[in-house]
C-alpha positions in Angstrom: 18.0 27.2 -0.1 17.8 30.4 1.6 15.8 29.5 4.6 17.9 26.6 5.7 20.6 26.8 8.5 24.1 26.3 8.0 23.8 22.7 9.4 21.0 21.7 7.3 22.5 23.1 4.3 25.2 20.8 5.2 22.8 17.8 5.7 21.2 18.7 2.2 25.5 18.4 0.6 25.9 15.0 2.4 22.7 13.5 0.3 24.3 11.4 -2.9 22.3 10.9 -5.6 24.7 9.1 -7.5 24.0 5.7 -6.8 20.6 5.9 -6.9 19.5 5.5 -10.7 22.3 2.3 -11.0 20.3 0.8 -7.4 16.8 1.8 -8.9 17.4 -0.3 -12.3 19.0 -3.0 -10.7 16.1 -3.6 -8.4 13.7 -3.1 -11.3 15.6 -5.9 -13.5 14.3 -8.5 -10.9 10.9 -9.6 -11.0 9.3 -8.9 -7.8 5.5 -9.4 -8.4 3.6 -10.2 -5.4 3.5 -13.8 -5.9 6.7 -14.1 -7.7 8.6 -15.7 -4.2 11.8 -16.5 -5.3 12.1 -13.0 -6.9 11.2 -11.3 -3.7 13.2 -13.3 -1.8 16.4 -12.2 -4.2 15.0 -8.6 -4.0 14.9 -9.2 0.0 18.5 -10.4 -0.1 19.6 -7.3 -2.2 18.3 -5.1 0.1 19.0 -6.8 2.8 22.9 -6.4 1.9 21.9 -2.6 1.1 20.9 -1.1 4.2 22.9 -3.4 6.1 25.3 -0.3 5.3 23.0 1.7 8.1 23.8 1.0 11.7 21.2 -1.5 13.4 19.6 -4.9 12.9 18.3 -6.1 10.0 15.9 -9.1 9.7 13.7 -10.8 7.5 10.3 -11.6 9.0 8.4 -14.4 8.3 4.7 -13.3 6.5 1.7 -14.3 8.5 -0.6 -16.6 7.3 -3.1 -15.4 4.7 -6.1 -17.1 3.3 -8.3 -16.4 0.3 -11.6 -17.8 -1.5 -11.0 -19.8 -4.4 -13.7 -20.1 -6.9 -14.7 -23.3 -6.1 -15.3 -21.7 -2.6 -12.9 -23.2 -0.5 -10.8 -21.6 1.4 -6.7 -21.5 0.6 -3.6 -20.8 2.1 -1.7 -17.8 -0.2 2.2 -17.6 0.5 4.0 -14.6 0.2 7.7 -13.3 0.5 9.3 -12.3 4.0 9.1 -8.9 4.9 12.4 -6.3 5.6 13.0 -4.4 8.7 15.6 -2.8 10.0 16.0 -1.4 13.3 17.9 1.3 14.4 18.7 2.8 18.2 15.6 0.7 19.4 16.0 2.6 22.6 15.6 6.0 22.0 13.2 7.9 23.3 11.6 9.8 19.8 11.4 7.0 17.2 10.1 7.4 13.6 8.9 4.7 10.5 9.6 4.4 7.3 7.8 1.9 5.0 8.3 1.3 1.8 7.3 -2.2 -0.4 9.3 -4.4 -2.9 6.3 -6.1 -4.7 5.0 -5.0 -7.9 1.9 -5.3 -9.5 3.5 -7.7 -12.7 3.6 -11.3 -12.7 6.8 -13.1 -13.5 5.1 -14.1 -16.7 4.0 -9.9 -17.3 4.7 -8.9 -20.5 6.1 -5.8 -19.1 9.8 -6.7 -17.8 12.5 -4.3 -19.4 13.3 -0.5 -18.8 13.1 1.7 -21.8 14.4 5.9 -22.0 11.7 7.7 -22.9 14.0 10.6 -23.1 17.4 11.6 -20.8 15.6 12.6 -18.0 12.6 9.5 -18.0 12.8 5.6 -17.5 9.6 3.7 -18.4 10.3 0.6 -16.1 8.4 -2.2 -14.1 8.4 -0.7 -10.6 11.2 2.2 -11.0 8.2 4.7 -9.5 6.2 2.3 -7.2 8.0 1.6 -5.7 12.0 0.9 -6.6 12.3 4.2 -6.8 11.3 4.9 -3.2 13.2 2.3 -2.0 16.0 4.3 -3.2 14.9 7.8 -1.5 14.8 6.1 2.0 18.5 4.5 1.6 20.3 7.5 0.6 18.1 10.2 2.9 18.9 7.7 6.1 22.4 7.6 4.7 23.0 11.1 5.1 20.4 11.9 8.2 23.2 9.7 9.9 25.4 12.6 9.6 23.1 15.0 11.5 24.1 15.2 14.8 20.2 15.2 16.0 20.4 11.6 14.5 22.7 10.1 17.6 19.5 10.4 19.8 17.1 9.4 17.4 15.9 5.6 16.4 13.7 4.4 13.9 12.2 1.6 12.2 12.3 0.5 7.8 9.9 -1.5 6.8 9.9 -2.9 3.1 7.2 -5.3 3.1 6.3 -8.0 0.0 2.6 -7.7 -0.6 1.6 -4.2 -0.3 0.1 -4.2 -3.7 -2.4 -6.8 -2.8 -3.4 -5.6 0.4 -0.3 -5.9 2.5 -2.6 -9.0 4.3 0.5 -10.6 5.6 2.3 -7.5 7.1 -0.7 -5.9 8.5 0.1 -7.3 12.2 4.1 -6.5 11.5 3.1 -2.7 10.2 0.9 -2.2 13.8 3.6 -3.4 15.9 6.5 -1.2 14.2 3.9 2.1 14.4 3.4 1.2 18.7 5.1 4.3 20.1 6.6 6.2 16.7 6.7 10.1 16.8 5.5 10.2 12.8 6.0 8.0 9.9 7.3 8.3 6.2 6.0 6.2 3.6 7.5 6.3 0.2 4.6 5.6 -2.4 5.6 8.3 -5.3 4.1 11.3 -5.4 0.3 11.7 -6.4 1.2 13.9 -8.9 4.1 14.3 -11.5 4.8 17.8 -9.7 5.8 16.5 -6.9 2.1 16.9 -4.9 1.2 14.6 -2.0 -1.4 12.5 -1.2 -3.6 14.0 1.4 -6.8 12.0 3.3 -7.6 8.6 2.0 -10.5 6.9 1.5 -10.4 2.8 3.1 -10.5 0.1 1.3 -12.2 -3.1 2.1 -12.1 -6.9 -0.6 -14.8 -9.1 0.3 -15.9 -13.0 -1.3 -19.4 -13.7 -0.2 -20.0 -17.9 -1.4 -23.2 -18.5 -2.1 -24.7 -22.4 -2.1 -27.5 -23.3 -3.2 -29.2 -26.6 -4.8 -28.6 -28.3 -8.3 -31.5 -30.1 -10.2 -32.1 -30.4 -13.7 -33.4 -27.0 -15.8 -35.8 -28.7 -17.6 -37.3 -31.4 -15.3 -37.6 -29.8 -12.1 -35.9 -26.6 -12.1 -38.3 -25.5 -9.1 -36.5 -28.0 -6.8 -33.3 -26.0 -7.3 -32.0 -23.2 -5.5 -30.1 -21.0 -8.2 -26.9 -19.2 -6.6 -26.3 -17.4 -9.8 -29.5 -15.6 -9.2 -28.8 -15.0 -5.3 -25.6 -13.7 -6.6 -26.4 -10.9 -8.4 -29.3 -9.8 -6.2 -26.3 -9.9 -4.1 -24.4 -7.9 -6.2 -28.1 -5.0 -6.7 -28.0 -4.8 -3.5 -24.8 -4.0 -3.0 -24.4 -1.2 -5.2 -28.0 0.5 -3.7 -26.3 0.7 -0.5 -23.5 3.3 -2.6 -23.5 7.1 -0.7 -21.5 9.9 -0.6 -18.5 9.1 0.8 -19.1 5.2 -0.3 -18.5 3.2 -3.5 -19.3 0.2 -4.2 -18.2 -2.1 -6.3 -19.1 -5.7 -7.5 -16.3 -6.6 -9.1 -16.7 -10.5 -10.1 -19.3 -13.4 -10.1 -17.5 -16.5 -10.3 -19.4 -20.3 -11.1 -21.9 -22.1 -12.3 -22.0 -25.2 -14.4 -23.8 -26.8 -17.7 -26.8 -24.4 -19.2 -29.2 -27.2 -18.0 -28.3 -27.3 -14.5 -29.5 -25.2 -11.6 -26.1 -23.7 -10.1 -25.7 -24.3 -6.5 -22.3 -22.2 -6.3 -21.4 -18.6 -7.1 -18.8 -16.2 -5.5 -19.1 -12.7 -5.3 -15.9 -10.2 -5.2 -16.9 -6.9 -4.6 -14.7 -4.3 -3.5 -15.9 -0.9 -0.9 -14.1 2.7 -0.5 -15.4 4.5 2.6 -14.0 7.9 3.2 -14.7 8.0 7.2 -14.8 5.4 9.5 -18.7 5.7 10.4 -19.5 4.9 6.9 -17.8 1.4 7.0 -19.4 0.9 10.1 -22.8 1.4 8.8 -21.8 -0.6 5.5 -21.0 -3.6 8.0 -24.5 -3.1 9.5 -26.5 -2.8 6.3 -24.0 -5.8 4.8 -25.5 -8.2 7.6 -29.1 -7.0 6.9 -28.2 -7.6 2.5 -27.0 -11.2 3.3 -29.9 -11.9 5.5 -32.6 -10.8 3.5 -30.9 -12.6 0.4 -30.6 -15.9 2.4 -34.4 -15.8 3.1 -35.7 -15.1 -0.2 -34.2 -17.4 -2.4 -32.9 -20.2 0.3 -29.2 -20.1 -0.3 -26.4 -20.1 2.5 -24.3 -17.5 2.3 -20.3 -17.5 3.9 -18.6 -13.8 3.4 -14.8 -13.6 3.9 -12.8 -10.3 4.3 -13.6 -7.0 5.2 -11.9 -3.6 5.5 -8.1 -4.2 5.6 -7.3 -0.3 4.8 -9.3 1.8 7.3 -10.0 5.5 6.5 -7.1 7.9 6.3 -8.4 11.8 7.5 -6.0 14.2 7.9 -6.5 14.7 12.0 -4.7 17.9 13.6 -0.6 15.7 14.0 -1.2 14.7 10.7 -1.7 18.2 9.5 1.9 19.3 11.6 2.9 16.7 9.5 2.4 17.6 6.0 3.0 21.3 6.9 6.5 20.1 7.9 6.5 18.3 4.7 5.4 21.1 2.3 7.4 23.9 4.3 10.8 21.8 3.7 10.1 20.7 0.2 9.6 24.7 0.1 12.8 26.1 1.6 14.9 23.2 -0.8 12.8 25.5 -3.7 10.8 22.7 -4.6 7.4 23.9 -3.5 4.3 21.5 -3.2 0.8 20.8 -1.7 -1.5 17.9 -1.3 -4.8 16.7 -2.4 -7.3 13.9 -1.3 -6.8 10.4 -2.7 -9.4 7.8 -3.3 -6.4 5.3 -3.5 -4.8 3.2 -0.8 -1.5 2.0 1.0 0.1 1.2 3.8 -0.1 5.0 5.3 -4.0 3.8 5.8 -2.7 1.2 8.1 -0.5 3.4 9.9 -2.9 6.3 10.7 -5.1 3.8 11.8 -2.5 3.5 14.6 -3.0 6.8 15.8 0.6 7.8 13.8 0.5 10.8 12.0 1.9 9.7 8.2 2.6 11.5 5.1 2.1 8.5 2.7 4.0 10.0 -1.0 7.7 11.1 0.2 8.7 8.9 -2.7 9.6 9.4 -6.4 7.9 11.5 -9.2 6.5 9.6 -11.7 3.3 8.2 -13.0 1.6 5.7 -14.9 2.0 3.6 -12.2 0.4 -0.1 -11.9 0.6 0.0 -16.5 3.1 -0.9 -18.6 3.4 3.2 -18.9 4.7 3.4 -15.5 7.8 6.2 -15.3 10.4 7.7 -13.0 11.2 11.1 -13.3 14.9 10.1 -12.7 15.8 13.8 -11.2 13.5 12.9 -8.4 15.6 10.6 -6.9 17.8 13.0 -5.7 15.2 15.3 -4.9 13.2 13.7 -2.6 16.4 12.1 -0.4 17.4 15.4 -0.2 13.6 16.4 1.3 13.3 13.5 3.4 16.7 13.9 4.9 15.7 17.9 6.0 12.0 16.7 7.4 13.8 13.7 9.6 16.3 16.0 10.8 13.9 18.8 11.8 11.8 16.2 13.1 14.8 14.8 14.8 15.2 18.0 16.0 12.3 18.7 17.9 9.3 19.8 15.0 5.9 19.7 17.0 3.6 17.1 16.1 
């Protein structure tokens, strides 16, 4: 720690790992997949109580309403769990975001639902990397930022949200609306790599359901009256993946429907799901997408209804950004814990933030990996670590760090 001052070394003493490993197990006993509600709203409550040790407000915010495609085609209502925020010195002039997510990818009826020692320094666990374990970070780095003078005239906002891992669909308005006017944001996903190594750009992200009618009649009698939405379908889904470039993927993911082998189907639903790396590429995919469905339509006389889009635009690395994660990498550097980034064809809620026009640096949370499998880890050292990190870049942001 040779390049900090004497008041960030300070700053760096005041961060307490000790009650970080006991929070991060605690949390991860509690089932908290995405549609799990009354776990998430026990997780919400937990939390609640824990940063309600920070000075400001803290609320629970109702999700906003979500539908989906069922696979008869209809569309449905999907709940989902209220979302955290706290809010502190609302009034400042330089404000900053954190977000962070208390959903996991298991189901309450997951197999994977205990935390296991894979030796003293790793816990295998259901969500102790992504994202408990960030959780964790942002509590105890706020906890001792509060201690740096530069904090009395700085506010910020805390997001944990409840349905990140499926597309954060519900918080998407809430995350927008928390970004309006912030200096930079912090998002706690853990790190891309085990070493510590950050997530650079992002590609987007975009779920679709194109529903597909056509007309029933009898296989063997007059198949030639019937209008087969299997077939439509996966020209659908051909299509689809010619339209793949660099910088696009494609994926069809599901065709859903059907009925008895002597009937004509007059239902299908296609998931497919599409990763653009710049914004002019899901333009031009919503373009050719029109063209697809249109040309599908015609030739074998179905209707088609799509439903969704691109929830998780692009995330380049524009020139704030890049102050950003040189902040990032230069104080992970003087705490003697050196790191970089790399690109990431993977996707969060730092997609929705950039999108904002907020510089974000989108892995300030645990080490780890495995994440998303019943192999997920936590490095538990890390915990420590990266409070201690995010504590210094708030407090040099705090302070005055270009952007």
């Amino acid at each position: 720690m040779q390049r900090l001052s004497a008041e960030e070394q300070v700053l760096i003493k005041a961060v307490d790992p000790t009650p970080m490993l006991a929070q991060v197990q605690a949390w991860a006993a509690l089932n908290t997949g995405t549609g799990n509600l009354p776990g998430l709203a026990e997780q919400a409550r937990l939390l609640a109580d824990a940063f309600a040790a920070l000075p400001g407000e803290v609320r629970l915010i109702d999700p906003a309403p979500v539908s989906a495609i069922a696979a008869d085609g209809s569309a449905v209502e999907r709940e989902h769990g209220r979302h955290l925020v706290l809010s502190v010195r609302p009034r400042a002039e330089r404000r900053f975001l954190l977000t962070g997510h208390m959903d996991t990818v298991f189901a309450a009826d997951h197999p994977f639902q205990h935390q296991v020692w894979l030796d003293e320094a790793t816990l295998n666990g259901p969500g102790v990397a992504d994202m408990k374990g960030g959780i964790a970070v942002i509590l105890a780095a706020l906890t001792a930022f509060e201690r740096s003078a530069a904090a009395r005239d700085t506010g910020y906002d805390v997001l944990i949200n409840s349905d990140e891992e499926t597309g954060s669909l519900s918080s998407a308005a809430l995350i927008a609306d928390l970004a309006r006017g912030k200096a930079a944001a912090l998002t706690y996903e853990p790190s891309a790599l085990p070493d510590g190594t950050l997530a650079g750009a992002r590609a987007g992200s975009g779920n679709y359901s194109l529903v597909v009618h056509g007309r029933s009649a009898h296989a063997g009698r007059n198949p030639g009256d019937g209008r087969n939405a299997i077939v439509a379908a996966a020209a659908l889904a051909l299509g689809l993946k010619a339209l793949e470039r660099e910088g696009l993927s494609v994926n069809p993911a599901r065709i859903e429907g059907g009925s008895a082998n002597n009937v004509v189907p007059d239902l299908a639903v296609l998931r497919f799901n599409i990763r653009p790396r710049e914004t002019v590429l899901a333009d031009l995919f919503e373009n050719e997408i029109r063209n697809l469905i249109a040309k599908v339509e015609t030739e074998h006389e179905v209707v088609i209804h799509r439903h969704g889009g691109v929830s998780r635009p692009p995330k380049p690395i524009d020139p704030a950004a890049a102050l950003l994660f040189d902040l990032v990498e230069r104080s992970s550097a003087d705490l003697g814990q050196p790191i970089g980034h790399k690109p990431s064809g993977g996707v969060c809620d730092g997609n929705n933030i950039a999108a904002c026009g907020v510089p974000v640096v989108d892995t300030m949370g645990v080490r780890g990996g495995a994440i998303h499998s019943p192999d997920e880890y936590l490095i538990v050292p890390s915990l420590g670590e990266r409070a201690a990190l995010s504590a210094l870049v708030l407090h040099r942001l705090a302070s005055g760090a270009p952007l």
